[in-house]
Backbone as JSON Lines, residues from 0, in Angstrom:
{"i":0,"aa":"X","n":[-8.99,-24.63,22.5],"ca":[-8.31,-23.53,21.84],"c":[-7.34,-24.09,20.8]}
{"i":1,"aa":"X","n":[-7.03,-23.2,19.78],"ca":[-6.66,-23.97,18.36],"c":[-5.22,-23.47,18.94]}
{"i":2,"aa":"X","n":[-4.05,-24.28,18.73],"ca":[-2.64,-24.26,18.48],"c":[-2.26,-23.07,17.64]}
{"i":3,"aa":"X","n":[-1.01,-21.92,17.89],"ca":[-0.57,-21.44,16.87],"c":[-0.14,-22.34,15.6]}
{"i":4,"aa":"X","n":[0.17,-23.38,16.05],"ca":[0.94,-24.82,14.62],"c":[-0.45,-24.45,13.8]}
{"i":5,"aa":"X","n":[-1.44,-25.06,14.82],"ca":[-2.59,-25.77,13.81],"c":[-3.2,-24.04,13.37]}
{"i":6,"aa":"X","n":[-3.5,-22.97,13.55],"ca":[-3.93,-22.03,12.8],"c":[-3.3,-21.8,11.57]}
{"i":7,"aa":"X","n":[-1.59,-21.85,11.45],"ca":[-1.01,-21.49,10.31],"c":[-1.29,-22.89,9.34]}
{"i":8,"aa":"X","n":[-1.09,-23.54,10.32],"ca":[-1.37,-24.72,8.72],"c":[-2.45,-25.14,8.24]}
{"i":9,"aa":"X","n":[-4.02,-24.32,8.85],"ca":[-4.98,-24.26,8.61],"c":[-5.49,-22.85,7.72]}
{"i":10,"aa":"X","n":[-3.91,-22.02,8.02],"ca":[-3.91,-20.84,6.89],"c":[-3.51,-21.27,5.86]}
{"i":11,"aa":"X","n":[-2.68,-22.02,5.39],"ca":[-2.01,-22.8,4.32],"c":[-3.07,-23.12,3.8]}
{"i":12,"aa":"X","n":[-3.74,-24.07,4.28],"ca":[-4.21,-24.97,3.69],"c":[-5.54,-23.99,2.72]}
{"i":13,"aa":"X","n":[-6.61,-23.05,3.72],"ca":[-6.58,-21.97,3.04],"c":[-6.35,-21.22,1.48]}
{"i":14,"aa":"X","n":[-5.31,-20.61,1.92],"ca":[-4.32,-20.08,0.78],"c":[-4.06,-20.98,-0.48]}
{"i":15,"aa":"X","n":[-4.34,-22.14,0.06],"ca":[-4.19,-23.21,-1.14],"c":[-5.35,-23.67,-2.03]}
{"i":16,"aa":"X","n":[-6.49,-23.53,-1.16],"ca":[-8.04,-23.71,-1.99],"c":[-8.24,-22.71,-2.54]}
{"i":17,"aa":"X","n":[-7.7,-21.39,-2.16],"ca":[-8.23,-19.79,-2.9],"c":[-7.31,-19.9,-4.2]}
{"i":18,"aa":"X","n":[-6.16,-20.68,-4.11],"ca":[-5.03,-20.86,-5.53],"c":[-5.5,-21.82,-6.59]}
{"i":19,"aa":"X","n":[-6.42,-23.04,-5.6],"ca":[-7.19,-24.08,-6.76],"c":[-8.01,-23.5,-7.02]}
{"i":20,"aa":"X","n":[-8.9,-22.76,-6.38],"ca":[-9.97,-22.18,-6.82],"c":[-9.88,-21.21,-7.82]}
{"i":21,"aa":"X","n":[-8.73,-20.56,-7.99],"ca":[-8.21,-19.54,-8.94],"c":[-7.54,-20.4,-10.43]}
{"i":22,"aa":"X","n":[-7.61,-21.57,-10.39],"ca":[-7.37,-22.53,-11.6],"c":[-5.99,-23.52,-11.57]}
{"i":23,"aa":"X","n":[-5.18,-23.45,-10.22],"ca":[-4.04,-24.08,-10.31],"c":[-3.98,-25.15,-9.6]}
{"i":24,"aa":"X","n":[-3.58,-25.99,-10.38],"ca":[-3.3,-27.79,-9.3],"c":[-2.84,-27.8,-8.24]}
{"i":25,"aa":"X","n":[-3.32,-28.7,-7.69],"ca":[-3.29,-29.14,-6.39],"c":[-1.83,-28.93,-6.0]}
{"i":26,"aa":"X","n":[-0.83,-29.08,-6.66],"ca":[0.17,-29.04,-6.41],"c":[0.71,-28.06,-6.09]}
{"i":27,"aa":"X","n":[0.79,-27.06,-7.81],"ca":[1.21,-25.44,-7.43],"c":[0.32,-25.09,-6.7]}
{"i":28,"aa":"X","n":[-0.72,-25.28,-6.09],"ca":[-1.2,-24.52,-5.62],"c":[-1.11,-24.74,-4.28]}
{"i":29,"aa":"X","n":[-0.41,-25.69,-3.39],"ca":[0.31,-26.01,-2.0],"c":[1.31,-25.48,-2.46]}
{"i":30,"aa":"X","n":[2.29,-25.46,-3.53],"ca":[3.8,-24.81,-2.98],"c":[3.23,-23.07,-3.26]}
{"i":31,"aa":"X","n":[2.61,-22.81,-4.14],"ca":[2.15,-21.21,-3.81],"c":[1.98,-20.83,-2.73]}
{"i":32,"aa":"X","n":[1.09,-21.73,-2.24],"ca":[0.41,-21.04,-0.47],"c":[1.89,-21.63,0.45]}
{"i":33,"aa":"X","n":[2.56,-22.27,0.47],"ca":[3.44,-22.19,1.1],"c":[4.57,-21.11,1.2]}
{"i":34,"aa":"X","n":[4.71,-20.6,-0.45],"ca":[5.67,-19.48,-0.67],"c":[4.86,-18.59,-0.1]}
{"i":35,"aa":"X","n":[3.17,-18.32,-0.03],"ca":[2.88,-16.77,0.58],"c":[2.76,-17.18,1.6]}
{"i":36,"aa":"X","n":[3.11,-18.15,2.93],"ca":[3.31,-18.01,4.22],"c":[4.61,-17.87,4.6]}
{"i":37,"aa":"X","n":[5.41,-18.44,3.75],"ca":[6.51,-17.99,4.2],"c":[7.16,-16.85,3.94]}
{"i":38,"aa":"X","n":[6.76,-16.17,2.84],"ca":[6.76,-14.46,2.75],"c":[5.94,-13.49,3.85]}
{"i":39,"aa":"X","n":[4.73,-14.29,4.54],"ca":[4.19,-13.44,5.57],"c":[4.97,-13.61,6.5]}
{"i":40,"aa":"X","n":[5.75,-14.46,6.81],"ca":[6.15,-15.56,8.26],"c":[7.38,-14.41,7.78]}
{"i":41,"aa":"X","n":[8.19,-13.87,7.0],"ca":[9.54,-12.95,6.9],"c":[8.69,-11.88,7.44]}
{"i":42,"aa":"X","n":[7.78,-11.28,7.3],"ca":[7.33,-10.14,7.05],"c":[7.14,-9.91,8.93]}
{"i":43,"aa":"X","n":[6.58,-10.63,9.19],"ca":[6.09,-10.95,11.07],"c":[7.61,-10.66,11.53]}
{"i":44,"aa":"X","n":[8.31,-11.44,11.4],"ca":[9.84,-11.75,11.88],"c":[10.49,-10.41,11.8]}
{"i":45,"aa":"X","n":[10.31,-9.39,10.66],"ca":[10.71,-7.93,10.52],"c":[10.35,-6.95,11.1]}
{"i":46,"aa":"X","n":[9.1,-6.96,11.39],"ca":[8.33,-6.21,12.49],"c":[8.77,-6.76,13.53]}
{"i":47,"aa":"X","n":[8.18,-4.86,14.48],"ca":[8.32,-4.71,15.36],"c":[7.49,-5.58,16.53]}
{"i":48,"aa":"X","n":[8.01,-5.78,17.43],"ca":[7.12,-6.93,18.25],"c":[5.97,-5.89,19.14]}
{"i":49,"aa":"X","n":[5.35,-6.75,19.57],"ca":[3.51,-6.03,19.68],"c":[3.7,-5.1,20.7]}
{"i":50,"aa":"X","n":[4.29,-5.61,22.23],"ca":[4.55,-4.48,23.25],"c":[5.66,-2.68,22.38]}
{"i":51,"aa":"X","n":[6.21,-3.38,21.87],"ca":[6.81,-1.83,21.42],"c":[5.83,-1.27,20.61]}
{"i":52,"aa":"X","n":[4.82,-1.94,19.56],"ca":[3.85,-1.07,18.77],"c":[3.21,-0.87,19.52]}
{"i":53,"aa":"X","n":[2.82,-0.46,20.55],"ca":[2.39,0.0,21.52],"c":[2.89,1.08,21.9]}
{"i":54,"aa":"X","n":[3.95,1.34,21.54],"ca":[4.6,2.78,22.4],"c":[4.7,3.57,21.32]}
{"i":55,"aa":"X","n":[3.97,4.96,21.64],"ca":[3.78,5.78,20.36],"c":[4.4,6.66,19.98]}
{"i":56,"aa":"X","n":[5.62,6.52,20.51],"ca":[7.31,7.05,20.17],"c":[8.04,6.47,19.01]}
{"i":57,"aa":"X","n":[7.59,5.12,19.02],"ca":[8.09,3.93,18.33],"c":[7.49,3.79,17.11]}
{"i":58,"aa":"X","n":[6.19,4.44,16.87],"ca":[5.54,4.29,15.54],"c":[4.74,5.79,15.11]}
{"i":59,"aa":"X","n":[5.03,6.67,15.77],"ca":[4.92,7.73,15.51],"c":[5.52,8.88,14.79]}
{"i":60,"aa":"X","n":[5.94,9.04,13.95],"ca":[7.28,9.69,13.44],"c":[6.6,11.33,12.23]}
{"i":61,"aa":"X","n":[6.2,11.83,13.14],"ca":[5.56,12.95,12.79],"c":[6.84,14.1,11.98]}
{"i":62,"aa":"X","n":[6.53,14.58,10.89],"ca":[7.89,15.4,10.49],"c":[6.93,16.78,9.11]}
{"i":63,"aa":"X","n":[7.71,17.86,8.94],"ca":[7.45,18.42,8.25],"c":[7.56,17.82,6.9]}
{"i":64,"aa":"X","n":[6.62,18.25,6.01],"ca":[7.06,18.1,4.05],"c":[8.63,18.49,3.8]}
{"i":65,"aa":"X","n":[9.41,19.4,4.15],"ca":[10.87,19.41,4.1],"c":[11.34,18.15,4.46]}
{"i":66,"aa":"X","n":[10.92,17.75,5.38],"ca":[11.84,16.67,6.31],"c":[11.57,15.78,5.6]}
{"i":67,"aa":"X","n":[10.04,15.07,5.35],"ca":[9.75,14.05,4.48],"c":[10.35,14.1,2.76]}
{"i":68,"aa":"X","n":[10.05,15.44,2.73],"ca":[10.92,14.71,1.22],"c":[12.57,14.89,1.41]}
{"i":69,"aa":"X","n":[13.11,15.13,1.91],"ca":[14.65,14.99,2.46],"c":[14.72,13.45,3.03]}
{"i":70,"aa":"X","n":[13.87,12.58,3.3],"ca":[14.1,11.4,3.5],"c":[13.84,10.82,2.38]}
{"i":71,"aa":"X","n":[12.8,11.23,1.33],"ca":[12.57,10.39,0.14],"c":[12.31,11.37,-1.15]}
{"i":72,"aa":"X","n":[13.63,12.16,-1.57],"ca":[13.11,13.6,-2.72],"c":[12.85,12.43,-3.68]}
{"i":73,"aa":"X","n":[12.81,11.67,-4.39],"ca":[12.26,11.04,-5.65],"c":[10.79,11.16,-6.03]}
{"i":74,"aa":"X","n":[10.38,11.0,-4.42],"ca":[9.06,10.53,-4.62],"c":[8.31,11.72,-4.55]}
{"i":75,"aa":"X","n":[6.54,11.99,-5.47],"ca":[6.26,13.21,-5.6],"c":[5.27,13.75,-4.54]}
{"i":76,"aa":"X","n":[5.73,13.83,-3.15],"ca":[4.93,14.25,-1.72],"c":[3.88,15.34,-2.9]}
């Protein structure tokens, strides 16, 4: 069974052939894929952890068109 270590840095590494492959050196194209894991790796860390997305209190947030645009009137519901 593969290591969480060794999956992400086998995602990197990844992320980094799809960036050479897209025309950028070897170089930028390891610190790119490093900047988009570590923008996913914030993104994980912000979320909610897996047992609570599970509870459908917690990700359920059902509301009328009043209510929704009273949380966001800018936007055009």
């Amino acid at each position: 069974m593969t290591s969480p270590k060794q999956l992400r840095a086998d995602y990197v590494a990844h992320i980094a052939k799809m960036f050479a492959l897209a025309g950028d050196s070897p170089e930028k194209a390891g610190a790119e894929a490093q900047t988009a894991m570590n923008f996913e790796t914030t993104l994980a860390n912000a979320s909610m952890p897996r047992a609570q997305m599970r509870d459908p209190h917690a990700v359920w947030h059902k509301m009328t068109l009043p209510q929704l645009e009273g949380l966001a009137p800018a936007f055009p519901w």
